[in-house]
DRENKE-182264 format. One record per residue (C-alpha): z, x, y; residue in one letter. Coordinates in steps of 0.02 Angstrom, whole numbers, plus 50000, padded with zeros to 5 digits. Last residue first. Layout:
BEGIN
c3 = Z&c1 = X&c2 = Y&code = A
...
END
This chain:
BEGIN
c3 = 46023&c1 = 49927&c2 = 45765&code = X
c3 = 46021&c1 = 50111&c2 = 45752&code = X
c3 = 45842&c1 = 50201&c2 = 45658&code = X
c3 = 45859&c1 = 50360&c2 = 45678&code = X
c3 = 45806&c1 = 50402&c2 = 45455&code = X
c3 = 45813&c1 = 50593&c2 = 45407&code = X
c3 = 45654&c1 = 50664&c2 = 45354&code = X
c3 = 45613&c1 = 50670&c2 = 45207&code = X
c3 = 45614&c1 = 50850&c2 = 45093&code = X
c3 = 45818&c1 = 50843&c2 = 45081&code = X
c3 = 45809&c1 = 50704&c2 = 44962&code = X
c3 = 45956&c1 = 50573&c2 = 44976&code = X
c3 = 45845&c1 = 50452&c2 = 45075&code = X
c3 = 45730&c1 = 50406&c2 = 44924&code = X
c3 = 45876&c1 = 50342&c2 = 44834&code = X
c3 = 45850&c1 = 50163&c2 = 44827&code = X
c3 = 45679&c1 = 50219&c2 = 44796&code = X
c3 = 45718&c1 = 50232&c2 = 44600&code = X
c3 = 45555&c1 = 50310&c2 = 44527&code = X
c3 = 45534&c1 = 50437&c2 = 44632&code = X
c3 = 45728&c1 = 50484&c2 = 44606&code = X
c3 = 45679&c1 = 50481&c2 = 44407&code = X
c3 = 45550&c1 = 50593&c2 = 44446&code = X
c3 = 45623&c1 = 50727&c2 = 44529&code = X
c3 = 45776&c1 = 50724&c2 = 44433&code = X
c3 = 45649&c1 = 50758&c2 = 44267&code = X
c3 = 45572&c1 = 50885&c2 = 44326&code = X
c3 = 45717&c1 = 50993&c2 = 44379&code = X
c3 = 45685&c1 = 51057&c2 = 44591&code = X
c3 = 45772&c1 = 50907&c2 = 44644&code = X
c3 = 45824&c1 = 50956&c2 = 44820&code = X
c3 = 45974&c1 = 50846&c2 = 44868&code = X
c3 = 46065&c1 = 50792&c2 = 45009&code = X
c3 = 46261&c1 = 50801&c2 = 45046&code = X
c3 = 46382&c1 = 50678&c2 = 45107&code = X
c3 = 46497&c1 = 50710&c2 = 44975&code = X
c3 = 46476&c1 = 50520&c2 = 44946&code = X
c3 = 46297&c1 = 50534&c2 = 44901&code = X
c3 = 46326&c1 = 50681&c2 = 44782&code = X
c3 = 46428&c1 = 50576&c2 = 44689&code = X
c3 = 46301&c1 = 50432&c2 = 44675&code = X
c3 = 46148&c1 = 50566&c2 = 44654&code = X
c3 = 46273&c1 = 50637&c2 = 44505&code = X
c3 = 46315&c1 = 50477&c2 = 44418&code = X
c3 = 46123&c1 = 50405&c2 = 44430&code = X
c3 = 46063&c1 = 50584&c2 = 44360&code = X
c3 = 46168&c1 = 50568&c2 = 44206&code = X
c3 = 46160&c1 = 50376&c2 = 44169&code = X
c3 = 45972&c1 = 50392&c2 = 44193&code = X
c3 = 45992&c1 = 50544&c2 = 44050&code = X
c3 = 46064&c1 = 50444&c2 = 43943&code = X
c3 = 45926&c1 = 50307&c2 = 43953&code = X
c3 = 45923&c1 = 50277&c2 = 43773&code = X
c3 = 45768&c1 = 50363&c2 = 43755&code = X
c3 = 45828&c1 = 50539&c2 = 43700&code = X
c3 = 46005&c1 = 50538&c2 = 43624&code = X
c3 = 45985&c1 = 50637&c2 = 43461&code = X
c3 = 45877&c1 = 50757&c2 = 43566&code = X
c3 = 46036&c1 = 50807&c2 = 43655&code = X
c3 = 45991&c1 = 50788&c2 = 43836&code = X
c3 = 45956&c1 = 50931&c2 = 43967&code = X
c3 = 45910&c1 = 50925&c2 = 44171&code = X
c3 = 45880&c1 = 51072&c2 = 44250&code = X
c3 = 45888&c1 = 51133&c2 = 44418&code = X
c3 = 45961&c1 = 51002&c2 = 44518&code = X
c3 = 45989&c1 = 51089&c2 = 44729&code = X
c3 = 46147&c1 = 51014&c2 = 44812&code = X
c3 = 46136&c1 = 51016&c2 = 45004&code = X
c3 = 46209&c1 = 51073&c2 = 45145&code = X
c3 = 46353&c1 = 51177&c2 = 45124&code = X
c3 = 46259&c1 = 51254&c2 = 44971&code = X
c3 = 46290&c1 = 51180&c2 = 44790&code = X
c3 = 46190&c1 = 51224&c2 = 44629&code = X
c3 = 46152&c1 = 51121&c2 = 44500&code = X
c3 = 46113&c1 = 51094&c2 = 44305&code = X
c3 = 46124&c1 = 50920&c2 = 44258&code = X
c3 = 46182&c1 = 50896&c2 = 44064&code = X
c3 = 46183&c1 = 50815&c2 = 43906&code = X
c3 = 46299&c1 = 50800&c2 = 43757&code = X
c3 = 46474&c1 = 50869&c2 = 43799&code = X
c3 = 46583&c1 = 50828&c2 = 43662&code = X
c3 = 46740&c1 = 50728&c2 = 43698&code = X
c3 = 46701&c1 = 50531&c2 = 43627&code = X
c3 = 46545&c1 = 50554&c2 = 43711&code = X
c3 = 46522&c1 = 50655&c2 = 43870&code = X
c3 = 46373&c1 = 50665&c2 = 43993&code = X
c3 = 46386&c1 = 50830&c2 = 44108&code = X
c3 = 46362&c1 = 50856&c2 = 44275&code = X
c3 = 46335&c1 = 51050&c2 = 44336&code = X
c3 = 46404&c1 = 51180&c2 = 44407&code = X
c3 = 46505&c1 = 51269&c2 = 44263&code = X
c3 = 46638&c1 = 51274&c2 = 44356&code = X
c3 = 46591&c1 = 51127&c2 = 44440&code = X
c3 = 46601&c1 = 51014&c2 = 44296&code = X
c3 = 46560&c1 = 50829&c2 = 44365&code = X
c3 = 46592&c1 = 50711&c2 = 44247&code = X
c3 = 46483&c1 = 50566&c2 = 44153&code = X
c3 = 46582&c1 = 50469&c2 = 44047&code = X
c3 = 46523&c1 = 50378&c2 = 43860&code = X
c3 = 46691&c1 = 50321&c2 = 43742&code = X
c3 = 46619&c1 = 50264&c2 = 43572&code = X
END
């Protein structure tokens, strides 16, 4: 079993693939500034095996190194980034840190 989480901008979103066949999702859509998650879908098949962590990790990682922030708008990005504080500072609702050592 071969699991990879890609980013599919033409059909803007992230999608979780297993052995070829697209099995869950993050819906998005990209301004200059930030990257908005709309919905957030799992093959029920798949639900509780943390699928969808793998999902939303991938995409807040890449979205991290575009240099964008995010609005999580879907349910289920909103709470798994309240959950995981480690990226607290990618949401475009806080304030942006100026703290300089």
């Amino acid at each position: 079993m071969t699991d990879t989480v890609v980013d599919a901008p033409e059909r803007h979103r992230y999608e979780f693939v297993r052995d070829g066949e697209v099995l869950g999702f993050a819906a998005y859509q990209r301004t200059d500034r930030l990257v908005v998650f709309t919905h957030t879908e799992v093959d029920p098949s798949l639900e509780g095996q943390g699928v969808g962590s793998k999902l939303v990790r991938f995409a807040l990682d890449d979205v991290r190194t575009s240099g964008l922030r995010v609005l999580p708008i879907c349910p289920f990005v909103h709470r798994w980034m309240a959950n995981h504080s480690e990226y607290a500072d990618l949401d475009y609702r806080s304030p942006a840190s100026n703290v300089t050592d």
